[in-house]
C-alpha positions as CSV (number, residue, x, y, z in Angstrom):
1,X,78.5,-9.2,133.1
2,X,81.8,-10.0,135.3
3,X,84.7,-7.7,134.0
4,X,88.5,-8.9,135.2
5,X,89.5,-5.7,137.3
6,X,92.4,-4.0,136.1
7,X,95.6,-1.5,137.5
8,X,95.7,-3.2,140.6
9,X,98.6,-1.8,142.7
10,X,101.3,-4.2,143.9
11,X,100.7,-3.8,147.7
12,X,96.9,-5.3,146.6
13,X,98.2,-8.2,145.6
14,X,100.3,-8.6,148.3
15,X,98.1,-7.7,151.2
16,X,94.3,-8.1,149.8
17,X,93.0,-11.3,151.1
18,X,96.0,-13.9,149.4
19,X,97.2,-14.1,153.1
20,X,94.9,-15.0,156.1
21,X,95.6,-15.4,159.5
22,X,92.6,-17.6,161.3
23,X,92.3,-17.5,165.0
24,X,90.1,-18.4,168.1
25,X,87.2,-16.3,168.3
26,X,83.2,-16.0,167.7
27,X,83.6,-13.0,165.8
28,X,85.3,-10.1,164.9
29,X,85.2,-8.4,168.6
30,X,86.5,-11.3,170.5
31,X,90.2,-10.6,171.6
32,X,92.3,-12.7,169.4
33,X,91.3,-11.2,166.1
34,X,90.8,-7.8,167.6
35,X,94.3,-7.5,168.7
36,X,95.9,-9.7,166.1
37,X,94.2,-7.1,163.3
38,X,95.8,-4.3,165.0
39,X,99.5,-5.9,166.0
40,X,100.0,-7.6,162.3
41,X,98.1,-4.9,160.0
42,X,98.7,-4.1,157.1
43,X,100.7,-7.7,156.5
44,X,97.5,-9.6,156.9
45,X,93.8,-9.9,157.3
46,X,92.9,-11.7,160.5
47,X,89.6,-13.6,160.7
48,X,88.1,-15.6,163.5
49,X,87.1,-19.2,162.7
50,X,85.2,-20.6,166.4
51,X,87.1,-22.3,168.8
52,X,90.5,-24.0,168.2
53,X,89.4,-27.3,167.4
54,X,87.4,-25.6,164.8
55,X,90.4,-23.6,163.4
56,X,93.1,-27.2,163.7
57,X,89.8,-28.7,161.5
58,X,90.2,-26.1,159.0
59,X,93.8,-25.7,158.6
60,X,94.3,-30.2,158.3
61,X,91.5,-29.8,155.3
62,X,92.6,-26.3,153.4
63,X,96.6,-26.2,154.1
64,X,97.6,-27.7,150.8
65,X,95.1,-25.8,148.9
66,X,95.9,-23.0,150.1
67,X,99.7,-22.4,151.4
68,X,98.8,-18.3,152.3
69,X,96.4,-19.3,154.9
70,X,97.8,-19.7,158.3
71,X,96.2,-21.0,161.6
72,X,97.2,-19.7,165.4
73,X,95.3,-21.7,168.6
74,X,95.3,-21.5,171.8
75,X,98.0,-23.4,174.0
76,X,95.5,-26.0,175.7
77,X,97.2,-29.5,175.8
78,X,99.9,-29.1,173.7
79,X,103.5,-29.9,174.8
80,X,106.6,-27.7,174.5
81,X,108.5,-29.5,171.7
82,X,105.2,-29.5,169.7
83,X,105.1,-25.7,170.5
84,X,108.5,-24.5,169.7
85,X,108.9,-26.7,166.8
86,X,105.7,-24.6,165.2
87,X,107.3,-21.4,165.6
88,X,110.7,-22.4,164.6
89,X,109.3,-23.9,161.5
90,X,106.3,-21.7,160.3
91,X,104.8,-22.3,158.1
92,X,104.9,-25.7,158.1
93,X,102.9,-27.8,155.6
94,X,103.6,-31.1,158.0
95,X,101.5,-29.2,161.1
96,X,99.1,-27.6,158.4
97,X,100.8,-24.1,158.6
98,X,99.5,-24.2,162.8
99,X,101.1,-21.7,165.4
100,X,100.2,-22.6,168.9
101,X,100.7,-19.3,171.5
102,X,103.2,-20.1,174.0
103,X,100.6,-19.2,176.6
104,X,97.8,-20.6,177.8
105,X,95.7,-18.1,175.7
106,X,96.0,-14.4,174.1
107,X,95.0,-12.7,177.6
108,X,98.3,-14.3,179.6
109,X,100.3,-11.8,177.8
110,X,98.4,-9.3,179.5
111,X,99.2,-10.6,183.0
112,X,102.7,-8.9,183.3
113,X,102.0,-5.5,185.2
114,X,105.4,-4.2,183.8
115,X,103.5,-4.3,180.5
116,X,99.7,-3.4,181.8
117,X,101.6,-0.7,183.9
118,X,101.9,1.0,180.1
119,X,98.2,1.6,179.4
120,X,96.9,5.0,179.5
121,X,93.8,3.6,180.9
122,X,96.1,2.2,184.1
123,X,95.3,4.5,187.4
124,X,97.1,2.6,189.8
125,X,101.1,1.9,190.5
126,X,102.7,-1.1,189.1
127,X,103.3,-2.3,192.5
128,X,99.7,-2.4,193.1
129,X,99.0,-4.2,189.4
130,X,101.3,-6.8,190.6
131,X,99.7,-7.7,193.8
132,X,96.4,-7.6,192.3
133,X,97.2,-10.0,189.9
134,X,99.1,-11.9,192.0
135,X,95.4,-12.3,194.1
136,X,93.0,-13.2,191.4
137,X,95.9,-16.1,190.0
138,X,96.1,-17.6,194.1
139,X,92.5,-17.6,193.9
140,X,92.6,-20.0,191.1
141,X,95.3,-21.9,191.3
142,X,94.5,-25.0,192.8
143,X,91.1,-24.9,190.3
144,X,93.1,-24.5,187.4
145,X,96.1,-27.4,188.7
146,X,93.1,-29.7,189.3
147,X,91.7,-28.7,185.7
148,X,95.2,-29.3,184.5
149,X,95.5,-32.7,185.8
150,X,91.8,-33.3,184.2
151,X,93.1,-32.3,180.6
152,X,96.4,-34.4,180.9
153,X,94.4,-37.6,181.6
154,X,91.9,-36.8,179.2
155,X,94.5,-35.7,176.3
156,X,95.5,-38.8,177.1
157,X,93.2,-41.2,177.1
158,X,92.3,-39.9,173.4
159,X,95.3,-41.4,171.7
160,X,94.6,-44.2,169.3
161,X,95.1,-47.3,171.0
162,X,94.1,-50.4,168.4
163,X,94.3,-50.1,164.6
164,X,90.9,-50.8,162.4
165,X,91.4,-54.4,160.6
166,X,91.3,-54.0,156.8
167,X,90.9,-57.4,154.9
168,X,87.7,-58.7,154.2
169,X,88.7,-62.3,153.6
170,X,89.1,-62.3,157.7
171,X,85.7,-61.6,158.3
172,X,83.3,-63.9,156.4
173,X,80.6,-63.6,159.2
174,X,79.7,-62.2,162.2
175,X,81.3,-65.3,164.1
176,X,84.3,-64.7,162.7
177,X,84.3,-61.1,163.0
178,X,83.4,-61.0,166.8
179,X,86.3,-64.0,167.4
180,X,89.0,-61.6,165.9
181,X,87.7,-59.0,168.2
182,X,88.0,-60.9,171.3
183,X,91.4,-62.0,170.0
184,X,92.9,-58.2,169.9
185,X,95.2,-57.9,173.1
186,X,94.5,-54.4,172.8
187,X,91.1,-54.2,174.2
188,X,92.6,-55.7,177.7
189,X,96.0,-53.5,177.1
190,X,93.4,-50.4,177.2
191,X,91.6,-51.6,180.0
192,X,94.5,-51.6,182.5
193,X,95.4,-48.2,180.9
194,X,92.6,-46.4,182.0
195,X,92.6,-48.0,185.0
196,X,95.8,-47.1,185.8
197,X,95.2,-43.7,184.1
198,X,92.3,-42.4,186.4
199,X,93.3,-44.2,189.9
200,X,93.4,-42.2,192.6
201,X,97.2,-42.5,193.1
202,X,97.8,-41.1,189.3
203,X,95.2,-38.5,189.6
204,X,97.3,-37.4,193.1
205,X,99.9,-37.3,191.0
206,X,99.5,-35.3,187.8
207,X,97.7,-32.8,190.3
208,X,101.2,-32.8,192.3
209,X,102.7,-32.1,189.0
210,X,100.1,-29.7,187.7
211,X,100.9,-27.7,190.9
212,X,105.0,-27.9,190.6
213,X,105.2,-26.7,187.0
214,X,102.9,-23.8,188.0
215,X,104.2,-22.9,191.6
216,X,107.9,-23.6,191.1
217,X,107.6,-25.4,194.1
218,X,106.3,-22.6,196.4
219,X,102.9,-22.4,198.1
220,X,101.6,-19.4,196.9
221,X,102.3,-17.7,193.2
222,X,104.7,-14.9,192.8
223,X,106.4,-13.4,189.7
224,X,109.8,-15.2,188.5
225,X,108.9,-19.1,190.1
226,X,106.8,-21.7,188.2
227,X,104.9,-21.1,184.6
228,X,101.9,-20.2,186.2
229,X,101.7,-16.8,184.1
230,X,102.2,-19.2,180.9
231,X,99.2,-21.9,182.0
232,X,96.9,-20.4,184.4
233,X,93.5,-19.2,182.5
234,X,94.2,-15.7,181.9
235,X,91.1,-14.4,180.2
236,X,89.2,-14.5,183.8
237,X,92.3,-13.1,185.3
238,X,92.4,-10.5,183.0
239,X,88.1,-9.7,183.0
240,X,88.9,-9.4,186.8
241,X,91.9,-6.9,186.4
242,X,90.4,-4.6,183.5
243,X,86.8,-4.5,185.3
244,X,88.3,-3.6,188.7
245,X,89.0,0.0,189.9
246,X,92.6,-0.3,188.7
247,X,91.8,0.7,184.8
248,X,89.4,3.5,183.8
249,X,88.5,3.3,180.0
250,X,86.9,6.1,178.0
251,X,86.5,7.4,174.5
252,X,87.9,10.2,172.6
253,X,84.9,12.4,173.9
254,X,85.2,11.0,177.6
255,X,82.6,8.5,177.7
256,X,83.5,6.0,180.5
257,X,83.5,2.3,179.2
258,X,81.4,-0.7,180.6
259,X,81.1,-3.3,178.2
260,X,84.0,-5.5,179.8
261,X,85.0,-6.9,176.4
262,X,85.3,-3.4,174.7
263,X,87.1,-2.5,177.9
264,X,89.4,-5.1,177.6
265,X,90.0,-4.5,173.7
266,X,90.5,-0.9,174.2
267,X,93.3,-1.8,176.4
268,X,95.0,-4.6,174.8
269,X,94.7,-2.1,171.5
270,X,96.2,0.8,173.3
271,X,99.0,-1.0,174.4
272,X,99.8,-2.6,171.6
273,X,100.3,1.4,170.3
274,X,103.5,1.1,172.7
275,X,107.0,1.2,171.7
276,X,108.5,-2.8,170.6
277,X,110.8,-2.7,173.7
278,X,107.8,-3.1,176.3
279,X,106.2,-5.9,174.0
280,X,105.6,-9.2,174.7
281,X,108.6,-11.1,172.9
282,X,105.9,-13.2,170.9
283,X,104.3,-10.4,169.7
284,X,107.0,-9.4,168.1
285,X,108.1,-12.6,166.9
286,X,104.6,-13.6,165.4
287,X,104.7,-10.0,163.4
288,X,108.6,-11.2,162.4
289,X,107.1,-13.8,160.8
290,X,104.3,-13.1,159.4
291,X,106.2,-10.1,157.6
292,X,109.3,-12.2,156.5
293,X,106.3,-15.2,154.9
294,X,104.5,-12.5,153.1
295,X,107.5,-10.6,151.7
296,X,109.9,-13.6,150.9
């Protein structure tokens, strides 16, 4: 027999499953709800729902149903208005209560060696951090600019071009039907849009750009020119860093750490354990307003 519980303590209500924060991730060891869990506890329970198209599916289909559930992706394709407008305004039912990280991914905050510098499990000088991952981001730079350029075109491409018809007294048969759709301008429109979209001279061209936005201009990365530490992939950037000979991990009882994910959770985790003033600003903002939702 099912019994209503009773003397439930305010703080249960307030923290015991009402609010959810979904986020990228296969489970619960993957870095974005292993770090998120430990940076936003106690506010909120952090679970990971599959990749982000997986969580943007979930939050357009249980937003209204449920306004305590909230929804943080990965940058990917998404533009800077679209960005900032999502933080300004969270939670907002109009983007399904979405955050989008200002970074590429999770692991790009971890690319500043002012911050990595920090970690107990850091054995080398920041100087040395620096140029270290200063080499693994010039090693992929012009893989990620041409990947860049790929996910522009193909971002793209996927917009909705031609509208559906919708009365049926314009389609008797399947004469008719097939003369209305060689009648619809847009199908040719399309045509040169694509082939404008993926000639050789545009595909030059959003590479060139890809490389600007990320270099600043310059031929080689360096700290303070370009965005590159906002849109490069981070997370192999990172794997590189953690599993070199610059971080040592162990336990409490001096067991060295191989696992690279556990090393790189153990790290993330142990930094966030730092004082505010060497987070990452969107750290702090994303616990800001988390706190100030659930509280209000």
């Amino acid at each position: 027999m099912t019994r209503p519980r009773t003397g439930i303590r305010p703080d249960e209500v307030r923290f015991g499953g009402r609010h959810v924060l979904f986020v990228e991730g296969k489970d619960r060891n993957a870095i974005d709800p292993n770090v998120l869990s430990h940076l936003l506890a106690p506010d909120i329970r952090v679970e990971p729902l599959g990749p982000s198209y997986s969580v943007k599916s979930v939050a357009e289909a249980l937003y209204v149903y449920h306004p305590n559930y909230y929804f943080l992706v990965d940058r990917d394709h998404h533009d800077e208005t679209f960005i900032q407008d999502c933080w300004r305004n969270f939670p907002d039912p109009g983007t399904h209560n979405l955050l989008v990280w200002r970074r590429r991914e999770i692991e790009n905050y971890f690319l500043e060696p002012e911050y990595l510098s920090h970690s107990r499990f850091c054995r080398v000088a920041r100087d040395e951090l620096k140029e270290q991952v200063l080499r693994f981001a010039n090693a992929r730079l012009f893989l990620d600019a041409a990947n860049c350029a790929i996910i522009s075109i193909r971002e793209e491409l996927k917009r909705k071009w031609i509208e559906i018809f919708s009365n049926p007294q314009e389609f008797p048969d399947a004469e008719a039907a097939l003369s209305r759709l060689q009648a619809a301008r847009e199908f040719e429109d399309h045509r040169n849009t694509v082939a404008r979209t993926v000639s050789a001279a545009e595909v030059a061209r959003r590479l060139r750009e890809c490389l600007e936005r990320m270099t600043g201009g310059q031929n080689t990365l360096d700290f303070g020119a370009g965005q590159w530490v906002s849109l490069i992939q981070g997370k192999k950037i990172v794997s590189q860093l953690i599993n070199s000979t610059s971080f040592r991990v162990q336990t409490a009882d001096g067991t060295v750490v191989t696992d690279i994910k556990e090393k790189i959770n153990d790290v993330a985790k142990d930094l966030l354990q730092q004082n505010d003033a060497v987070q990452p600003r969107d750290f702090i903002e994303l616990r800001q307003l988390i706190h100030e939702r659930i509280t209000s």
